[in-house]
N, C-alpha and C positions, 0 to 999 in steps of 0.2 A: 218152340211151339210149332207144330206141324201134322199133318192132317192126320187121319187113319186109313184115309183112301187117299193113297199117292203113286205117282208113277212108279215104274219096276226100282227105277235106278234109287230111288227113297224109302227101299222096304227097312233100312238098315233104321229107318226113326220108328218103325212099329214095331216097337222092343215089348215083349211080353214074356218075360224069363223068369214070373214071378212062379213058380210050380209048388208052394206050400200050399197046405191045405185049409188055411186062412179065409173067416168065410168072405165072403163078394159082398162091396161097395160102390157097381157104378152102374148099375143099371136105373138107375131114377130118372130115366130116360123116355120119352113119350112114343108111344107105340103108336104111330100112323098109318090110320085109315082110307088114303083119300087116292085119286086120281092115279099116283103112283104109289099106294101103299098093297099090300098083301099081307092080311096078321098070318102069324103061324102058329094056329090053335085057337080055340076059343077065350074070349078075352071080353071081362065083364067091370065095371067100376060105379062104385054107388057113394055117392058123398056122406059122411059122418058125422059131421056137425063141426062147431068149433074142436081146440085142440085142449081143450080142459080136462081132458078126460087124463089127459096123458102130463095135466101139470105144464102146458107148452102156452096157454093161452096168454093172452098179454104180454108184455114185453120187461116183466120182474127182472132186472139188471140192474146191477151196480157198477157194472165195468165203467170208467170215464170216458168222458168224452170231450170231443176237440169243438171250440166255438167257431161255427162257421158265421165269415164275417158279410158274407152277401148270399146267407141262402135263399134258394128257389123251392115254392111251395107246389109253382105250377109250371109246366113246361109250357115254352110260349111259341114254339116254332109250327110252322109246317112241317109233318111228316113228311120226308122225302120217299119217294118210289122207289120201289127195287128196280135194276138195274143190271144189265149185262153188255151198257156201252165202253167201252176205252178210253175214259175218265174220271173224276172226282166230284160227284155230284154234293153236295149244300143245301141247308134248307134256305130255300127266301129271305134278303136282309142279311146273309153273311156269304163271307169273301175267303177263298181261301188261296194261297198264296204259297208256291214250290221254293224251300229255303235250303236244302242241305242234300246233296243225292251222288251214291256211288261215285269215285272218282273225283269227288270237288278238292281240290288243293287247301293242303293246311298249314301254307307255310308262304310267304309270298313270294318264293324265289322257284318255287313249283310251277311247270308250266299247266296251263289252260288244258282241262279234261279232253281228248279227243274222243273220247267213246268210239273208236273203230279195232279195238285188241292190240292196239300198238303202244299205250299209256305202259309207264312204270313207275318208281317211286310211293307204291301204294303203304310203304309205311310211312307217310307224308302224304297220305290222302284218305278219304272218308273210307272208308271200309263196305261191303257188303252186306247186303238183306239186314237194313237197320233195323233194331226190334225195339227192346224196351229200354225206357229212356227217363230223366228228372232233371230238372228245372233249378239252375243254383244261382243265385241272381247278387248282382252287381250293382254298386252306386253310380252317380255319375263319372266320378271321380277310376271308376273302376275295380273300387275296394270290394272285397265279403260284404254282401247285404241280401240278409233271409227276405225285403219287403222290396228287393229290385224286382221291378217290371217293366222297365223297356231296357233293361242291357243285362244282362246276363247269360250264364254256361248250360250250354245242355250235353248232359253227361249219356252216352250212348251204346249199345249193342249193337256189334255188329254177327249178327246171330251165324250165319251160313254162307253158302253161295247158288246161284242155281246151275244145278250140274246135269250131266247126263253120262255114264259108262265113262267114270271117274274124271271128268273133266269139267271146271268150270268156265264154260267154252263162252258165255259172252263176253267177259275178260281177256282171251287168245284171239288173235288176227283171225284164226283160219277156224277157230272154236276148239283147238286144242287137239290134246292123244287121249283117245280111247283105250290102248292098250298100256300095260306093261313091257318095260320101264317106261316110267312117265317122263320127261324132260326136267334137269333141274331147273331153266331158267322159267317155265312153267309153276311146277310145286313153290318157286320162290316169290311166285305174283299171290298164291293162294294162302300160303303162310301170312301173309301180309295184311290178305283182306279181312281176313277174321280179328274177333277183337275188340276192344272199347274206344270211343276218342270223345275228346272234350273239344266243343267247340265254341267258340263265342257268337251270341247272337245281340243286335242292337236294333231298334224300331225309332227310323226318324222318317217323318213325314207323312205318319200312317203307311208306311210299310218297313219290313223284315230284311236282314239281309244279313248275312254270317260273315265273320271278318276274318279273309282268307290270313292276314299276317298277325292275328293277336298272339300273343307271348303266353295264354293262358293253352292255346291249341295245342293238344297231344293226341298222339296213338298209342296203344296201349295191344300186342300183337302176339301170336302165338309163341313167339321169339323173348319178348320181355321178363327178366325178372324179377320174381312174384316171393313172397314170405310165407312159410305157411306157420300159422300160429294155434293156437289150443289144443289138446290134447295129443294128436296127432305128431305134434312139432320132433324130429328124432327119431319116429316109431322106425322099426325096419325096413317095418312092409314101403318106406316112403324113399329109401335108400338106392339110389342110383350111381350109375356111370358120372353124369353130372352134378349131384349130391351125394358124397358117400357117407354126411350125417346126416341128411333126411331131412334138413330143415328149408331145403329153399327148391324153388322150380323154375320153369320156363315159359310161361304165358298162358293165358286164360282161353278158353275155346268154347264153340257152342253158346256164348253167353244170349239168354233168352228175356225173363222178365227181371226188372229192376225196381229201384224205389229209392227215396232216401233214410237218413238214419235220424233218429231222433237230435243226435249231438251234428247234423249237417254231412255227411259224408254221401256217396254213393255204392251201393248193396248191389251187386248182377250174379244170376244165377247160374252157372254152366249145366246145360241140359244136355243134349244129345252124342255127348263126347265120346262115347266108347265105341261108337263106327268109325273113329277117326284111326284105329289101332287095328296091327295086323301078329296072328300068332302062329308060326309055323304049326305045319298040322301032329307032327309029334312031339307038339309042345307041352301034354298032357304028360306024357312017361320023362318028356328030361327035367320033369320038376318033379318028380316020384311023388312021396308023401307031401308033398307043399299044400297047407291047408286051405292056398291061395287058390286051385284048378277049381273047390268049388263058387271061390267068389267073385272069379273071373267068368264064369257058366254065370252066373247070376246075377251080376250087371253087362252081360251081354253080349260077353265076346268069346265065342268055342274055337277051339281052334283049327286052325285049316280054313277059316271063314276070309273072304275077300275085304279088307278096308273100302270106305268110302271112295278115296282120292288116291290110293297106292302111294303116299305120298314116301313110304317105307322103299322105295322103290326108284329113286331119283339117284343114289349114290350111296356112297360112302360116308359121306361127311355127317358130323354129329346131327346135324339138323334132322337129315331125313330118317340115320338110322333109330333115334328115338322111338319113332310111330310101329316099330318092330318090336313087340311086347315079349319074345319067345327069350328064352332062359339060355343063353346061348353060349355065356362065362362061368369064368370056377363061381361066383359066387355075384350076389346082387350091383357091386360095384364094379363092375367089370361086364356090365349091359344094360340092357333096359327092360326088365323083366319086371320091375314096379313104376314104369313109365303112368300106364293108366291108372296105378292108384293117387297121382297130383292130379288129377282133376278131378272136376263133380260136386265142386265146392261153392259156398257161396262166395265171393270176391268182395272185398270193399275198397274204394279209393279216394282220394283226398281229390277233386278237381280242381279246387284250388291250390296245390300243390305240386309241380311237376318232379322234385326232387324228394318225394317218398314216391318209393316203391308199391306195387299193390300186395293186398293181405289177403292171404286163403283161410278163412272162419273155421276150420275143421270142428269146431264144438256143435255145428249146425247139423252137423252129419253129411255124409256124401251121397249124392244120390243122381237122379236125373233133374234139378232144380229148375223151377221156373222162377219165381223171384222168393222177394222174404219181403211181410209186410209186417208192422207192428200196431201194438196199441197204443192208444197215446199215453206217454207217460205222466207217474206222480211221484212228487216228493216224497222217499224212503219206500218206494216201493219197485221191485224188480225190472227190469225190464224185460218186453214178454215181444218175442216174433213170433208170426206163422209159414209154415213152407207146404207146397206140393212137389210131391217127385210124379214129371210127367211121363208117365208113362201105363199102359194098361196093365190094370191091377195091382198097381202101386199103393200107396200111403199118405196122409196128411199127418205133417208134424207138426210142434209147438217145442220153443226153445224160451226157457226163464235163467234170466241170468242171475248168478250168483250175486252181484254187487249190485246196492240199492243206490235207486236213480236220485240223483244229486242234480237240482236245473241250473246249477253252476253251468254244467255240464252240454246245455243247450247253447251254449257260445266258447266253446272252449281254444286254448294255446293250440292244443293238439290236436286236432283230429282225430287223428289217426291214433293218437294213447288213447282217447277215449273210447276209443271201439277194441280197445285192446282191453281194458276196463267192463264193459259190456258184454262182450261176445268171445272172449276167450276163456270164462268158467260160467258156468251155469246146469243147469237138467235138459237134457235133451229126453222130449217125449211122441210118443203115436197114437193116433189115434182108434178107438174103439168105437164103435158105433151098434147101438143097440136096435133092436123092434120095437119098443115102446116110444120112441120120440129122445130117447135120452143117450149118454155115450160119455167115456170116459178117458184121459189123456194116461198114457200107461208109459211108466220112467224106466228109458234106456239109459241102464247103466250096470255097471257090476253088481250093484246091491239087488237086483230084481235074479232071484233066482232061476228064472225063468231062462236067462240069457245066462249066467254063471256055469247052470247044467246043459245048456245046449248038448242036442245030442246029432246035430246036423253040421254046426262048425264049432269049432274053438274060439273061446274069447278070453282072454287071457289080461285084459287092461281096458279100460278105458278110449286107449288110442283105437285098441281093435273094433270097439264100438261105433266111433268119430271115421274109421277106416270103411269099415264093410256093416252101416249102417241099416241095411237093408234087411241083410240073415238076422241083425239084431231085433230089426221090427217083426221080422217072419218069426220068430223064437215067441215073443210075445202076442202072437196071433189079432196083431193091428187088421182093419178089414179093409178089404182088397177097395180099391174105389178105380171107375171109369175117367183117368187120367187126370188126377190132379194139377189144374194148370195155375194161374195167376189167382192171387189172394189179396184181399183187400178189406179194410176196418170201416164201418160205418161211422163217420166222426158224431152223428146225432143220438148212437145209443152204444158206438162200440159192439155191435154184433159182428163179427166173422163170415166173410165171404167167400166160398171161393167154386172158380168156375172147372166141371168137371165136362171135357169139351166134347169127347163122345168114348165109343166102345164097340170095335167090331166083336170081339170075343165074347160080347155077354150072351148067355142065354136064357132061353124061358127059366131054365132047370138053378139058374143061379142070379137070379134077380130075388131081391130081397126086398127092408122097409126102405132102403138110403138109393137102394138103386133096383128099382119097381119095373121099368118100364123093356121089354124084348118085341119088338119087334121088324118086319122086313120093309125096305124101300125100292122102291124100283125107281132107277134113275135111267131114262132112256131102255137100252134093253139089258142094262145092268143091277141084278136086284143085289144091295147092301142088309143086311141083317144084324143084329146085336142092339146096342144103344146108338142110333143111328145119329140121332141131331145134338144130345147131349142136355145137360142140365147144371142149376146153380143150386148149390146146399148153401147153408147158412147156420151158422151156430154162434149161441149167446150163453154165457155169463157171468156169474154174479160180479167174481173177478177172474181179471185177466189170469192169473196167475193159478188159480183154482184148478182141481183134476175132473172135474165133473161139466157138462154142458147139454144146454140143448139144444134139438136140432129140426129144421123144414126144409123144405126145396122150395127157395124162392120162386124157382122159375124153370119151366119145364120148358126147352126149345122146341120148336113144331113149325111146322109149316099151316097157314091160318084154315085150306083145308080139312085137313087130320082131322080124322073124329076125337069129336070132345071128351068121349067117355074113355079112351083109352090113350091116345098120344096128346093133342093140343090140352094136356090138361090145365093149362093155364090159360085157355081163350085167348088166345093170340088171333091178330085178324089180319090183314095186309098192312094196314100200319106199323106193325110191331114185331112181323113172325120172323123170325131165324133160324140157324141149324149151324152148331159148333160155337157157343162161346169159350172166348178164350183171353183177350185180355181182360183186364176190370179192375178199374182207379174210380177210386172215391173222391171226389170234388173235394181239397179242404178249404176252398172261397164260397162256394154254392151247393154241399151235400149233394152234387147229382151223383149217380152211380154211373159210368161209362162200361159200357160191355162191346167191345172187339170181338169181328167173328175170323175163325179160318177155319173154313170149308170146304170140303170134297162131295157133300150130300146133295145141296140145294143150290150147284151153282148150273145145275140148266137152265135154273130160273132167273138166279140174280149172283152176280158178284157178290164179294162178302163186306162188310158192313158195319158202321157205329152206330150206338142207340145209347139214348139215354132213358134213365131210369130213377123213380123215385119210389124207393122201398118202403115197406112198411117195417115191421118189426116178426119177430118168429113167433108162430100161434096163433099168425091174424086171419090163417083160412081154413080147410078142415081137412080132416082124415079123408082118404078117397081108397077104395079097396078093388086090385086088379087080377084078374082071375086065367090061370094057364093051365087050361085042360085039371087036372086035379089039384094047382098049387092057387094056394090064393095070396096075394103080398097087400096088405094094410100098408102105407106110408103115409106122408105128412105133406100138404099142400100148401104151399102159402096162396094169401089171395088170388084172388082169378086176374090177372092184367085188364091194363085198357088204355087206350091211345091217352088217358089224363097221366097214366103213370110211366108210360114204355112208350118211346116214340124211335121211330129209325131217322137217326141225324144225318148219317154222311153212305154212301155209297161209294167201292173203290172201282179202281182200272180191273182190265180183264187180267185172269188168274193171281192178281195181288190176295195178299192177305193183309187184313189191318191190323198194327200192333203195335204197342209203343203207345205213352199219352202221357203227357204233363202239360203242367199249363204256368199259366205266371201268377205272382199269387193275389194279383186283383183281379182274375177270373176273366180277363179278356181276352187274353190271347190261348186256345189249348192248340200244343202241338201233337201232330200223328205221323206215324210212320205207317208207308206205302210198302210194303215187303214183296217181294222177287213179284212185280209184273209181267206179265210175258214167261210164268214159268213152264207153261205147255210148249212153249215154241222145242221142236225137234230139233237136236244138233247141228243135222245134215241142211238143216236151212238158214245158219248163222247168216251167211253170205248173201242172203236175199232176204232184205226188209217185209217186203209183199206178203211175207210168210209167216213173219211174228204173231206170235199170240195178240202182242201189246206193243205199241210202241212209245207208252208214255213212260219220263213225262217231257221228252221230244215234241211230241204231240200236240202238247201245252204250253209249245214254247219257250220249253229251259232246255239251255245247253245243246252240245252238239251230238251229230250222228243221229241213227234210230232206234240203235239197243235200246233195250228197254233196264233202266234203272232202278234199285230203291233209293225212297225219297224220305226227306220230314217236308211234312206241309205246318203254315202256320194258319189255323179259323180265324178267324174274326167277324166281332159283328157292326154291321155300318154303322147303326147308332154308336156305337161305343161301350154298349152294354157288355155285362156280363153271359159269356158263353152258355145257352141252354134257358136264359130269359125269355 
């Protein structure tokens, strides 16, 4: 998850390589009017009435749903104030508390973090810019227990690092090398930081605190070997130097949003992975005909293009030469010319387990993943996930598995077979999305002729579909949507959430019903244009499993300014307004909805931000019609907000993003991750604190040095109530 307005050195996450002619899904985005707004053309909105017209009204569903066991009808906090101090603000009556941050030792023969670039051992230590993260809880005794709340595992992302001109310089003594070749002892700190780790957390005395020696503690690192399973498993295209059958790889990367799995496991999505690779620039003619130049152009990487970190560029040794994608041997085994097609996948792993390996889900499809969320399940009926691939003008999928859910299966021997059971056959689908309110799941597979005759790439199997999933959704003309990021199940009706975080590339000319809204922002003396703050879609029905659905925008983000008629079309007021959602977990103790911002738009105002959220259903507010010079766009509005239903709970440190959220499942404790604080701070100023962006969470008292860290914090509320009462 990461911004659309970001530094030079981060243009590599504004991947927009989708060039079919597919029509556009993200602009349902609110056109703002206010102080720093300038529309670009005239622009008109008139409300419709309810959404009956369209069949949308009420909340007619049959999908199941999860009994929430402490829900909240009404939020009970103070809204917290926006914010642009260099700290962690809280509403009134709750505590939060810094429990797990860059560098903490995971092992207890690790020495004591120093945060001055001189630390090593970091696959033995927390990893970097933690992102999304679940909750696997623990008896007293220390056994598997789905109803532990004061001891148990949080299974974690460590998404990125904050870098500048390929180096992840607050890591380095001196902030590292900007140039080519990078140092190996360098590249081999960064290999390390990325990744997933399990860690134990335990609460005595009304407070948190993660237990550096527990035997449950792993990393999980670009290095590790990973399985890859379903359709994929063998294919050629997966055949390596280090694989020459295509079935196994070498660590997970990028991992963004997360969640867990109905049978207890943990699910992370690899997102941003394809900057991580480098392809000589006449890498294009030494693969001649290889069907591959165009699906490598189309998740992202042209050749002659610069990697992220150069990390291709450290030596010789298998490690580094991996990240060098170019076709360089007689044949696939003999380089790493299918290096970047082993990631992109969703990942699953047993936290309870440190002697299974982790699994690559390839039946999910490959893409820029942010997490995978599911319905809840029922006895003899499929198992049903949802995915975003984050990226501008991307896609929303749905995956139904072959094999019906057995709640055996919700305490299983195996884990890790049962997700093998699950997620290793099933339909993998994309979504369509209509002008009337309505939209349809369209099956990626060989049987859909659509993909069969491809007349753009070859598909020749199933694996090529699980492979290069993306041309497969472009072939079936899925609609383009404004960065599909974190998806989340409303446990009270089962409606489908999920948050589409912004869009510089939309325009008036291509805003549609699902993504309505174009227009400019002026931030300082920098004006933003396209889907500037972003928006929440939502779809509902009957069953999960079903190819048919409906559809609103829960929630249009704005700044409480913005004119009503055109961007704040949800009446957002200070209490409530934001710009870029981007996490968003559904409470299963208290049905709140949690919505994460990461922002580049509205942070002259305020740092970025949680809010909670208590939804209604899809068809509870009305049609609203927006007008661009001769094009007019009808789309679907859910209710108008108000501090009873949307309140902003937590405020972060300067240039953090919030992201990551679970909780425990008596709803008292919810954990958040703090992501790269201090990410504006310049390279050239490593060496002088004074200079930092940020210097939490130093700042607050944890741990040493003044780098600025990512953290988990744990909420709580003094009463001892449940979180958002």
């Amino acid at each position: 998850m990461t911004h659309d307005i970001q530094r030079p050195d981060q243009i590599f996450n504004q991947e927009a390589s989708n060039t079919s002619s597919n029509p556009s899904f993200d602009q349902v985005l609110e056109s703002r009017l206010s102080r720093r707004h300038m529309l670009r053309g005239a622009m008109g909105v008139a409300g419709m009435g309810l959404l009956g017209a369209t069949g949308l009204a009420g909340c007619a569903t049959g999908a199941p749903m999860t009994p929430v066991a402490h829900a909240i009808t009404s939020l009970g906090f103070k809204p917290v104030a926006k914010s642009m101090a260099d700290t962690v603000l809280v509403p009134e009556g709750y505590s939060a508390q810094i429990v797990y941050a860059l560098g903490d030792p995971l092992a207890a023969n690790v020495p004591a973090f120093k945060n001055d670039g001189t630390d090593g051992q970091f696959d033995q230590r927390a990893g970097d810019h933690h992102d999304g993260m679940e909750w696997f809880g623990l008896d007293a005794q220390g056994k598997p227990s789905r109803n532990g709340s004061a001891r148990g595992l949080i299974a974690m992302n460590h998404e990125a690092t904050t870098d500048e001109k390929l180096s992840s310089f607050f890591i380095h003594a001196d902030g590292g090398t900007a140039t080519l070749p990078r140092p190996a002892a360098e590249v081999d700190k960064e290999l390390m930081i990325h990744g997933l780790s399990v860690v134990e957390m335990r609460r005595e005395g009304g407070r948190w605190a993660y237990q550096p020696g527990s035997p449950y503690n792993r990393r999980v690192t670009t290095l590790s070997q990973a399985a890859i399973h379903g359709p994929a498993r063998g294919s050629e295209h997966l055949v390596t130097k280090y694989a020459p059958d295509g079935t196994k790889v070498r660590g997970t990367l990028n991992n963004c949003g997360a969640g867990p799995t109905p049978w207890g496991t943990y699910v992370s999505g690899e997102e941003n992975w394809f900057g991580y690779f480098f392809r000589d620039a006449k890498d294009d003619d030494a693969r001649k005909k290889d069907k591959q130049v165009t699906a490598l152009k189309r998740y992202g990487r042209k050749a002659g293009e610069a990697s992220r970190h150069g990390w291709e560029s450290a030596g010789s040794n298998d490690i580094y030469a991996r990240w060098n994608n170019s076709a360089s041997g007689a044949s696939a085994r003999d380089d790493y010319r299918n290096e970047m097609n082993t990631f992109g996948y969703i990942v699953e792993l047993d936290p309870y387990d440190k002697t299974q390996m982790l699994r690559k889900r390839s039946a999910l499809g490959r893409m820029g993943h942010e997490n995978v969320t599911f319905s809840p399940v029922e006895s003899g009926k499929p198992v049903v996930a949802y995915m975003g691939d984050d990226s501008r003008g991307e896609y929303m999928y749905k995956f139904v598995s072959k094999a019906l859910w057995d709640s055996a299966d919700a305490e299983p021997h195996n884990r890790l077979a049962a997700g093998d059971k699950y997620l290793d056959q099933g339909t993998l689908y994309v979504a369509r999305f209509k002008d009337d309110g309505m939209g349809e799941w369209v099956e990626l597979s060989m049987n859909n002729p659509a993909i069969a005759g491809s007349s753009r790439f070859e598909f020749t199997s199933d694996a090529d579909i699980a492979i290069f999933t993306r041309l497969a959704a472009d072939a079936v003309g899925a609609t383009k949507m404004d960065r599909p990021e974190w998806g989340g199940v409303n446990p009270r009706n089962g409606e489908i959430y999920f948050s589409l975080t912004n869009n510089s590339k939309r325009t008036a000319e291509t805003t549609d019903a699902a993504n309505p809204r174009y227009y400019s922002d002026k931030k300082g003396g920098k004006e933003q244009k396209g889907n500037v703050n972003g928006h929440i879609l939502r779809m509902a029905q009957t069953r999960p499993a079903d190819t048919h659905f409906r559809w609103d925008i829960f929630l249009f983000a704005s700044e409480a300014g913005a004119d009503r008629s055109t961007v704040n079309l949800s009446n957002l007021t200070d209490e409530n307004d934001l710009s870029s959602p981007d996490g968003l977990v559904f409470s299963k103790a208290t049905g709140v909805c949690w919505i994460e911002t990461d922002d580049g738009a509205y942070t002259d105002v305020t740092n970025c931000m949680l809010l909670a959220a208590l939804p209604g259903h899809v068809g509870d507010g009305a049609k609203k019609t927006l007008t661009y010079g001769d094009k007019t766009v009808t789309t679907y509005a859910g209710k108008a907000q108000s501090p009873a239903t949307l309140k902003r709970f937590l405020v972060g440190p300067k240039g953090a993003e919030i992201t990551g959220i679970c909780e425990t499942p008596d709803g008292k404790t919810l954990f958040i991750n703090i992501q790269h604080p201090g990410e504006n701070t310049a390279m050239a100023d490593v060496g002088n604190p004074a200079k930092f962006e940020s210097q939490w969470p130093a700042n607050a008292g944890y741990g040493a040095g003044q780098r600025p860290r990512s953290a988990t914090i744990a909420i709580t509320k003094q009463d001892g109530g449940a979180i958002g009462s």
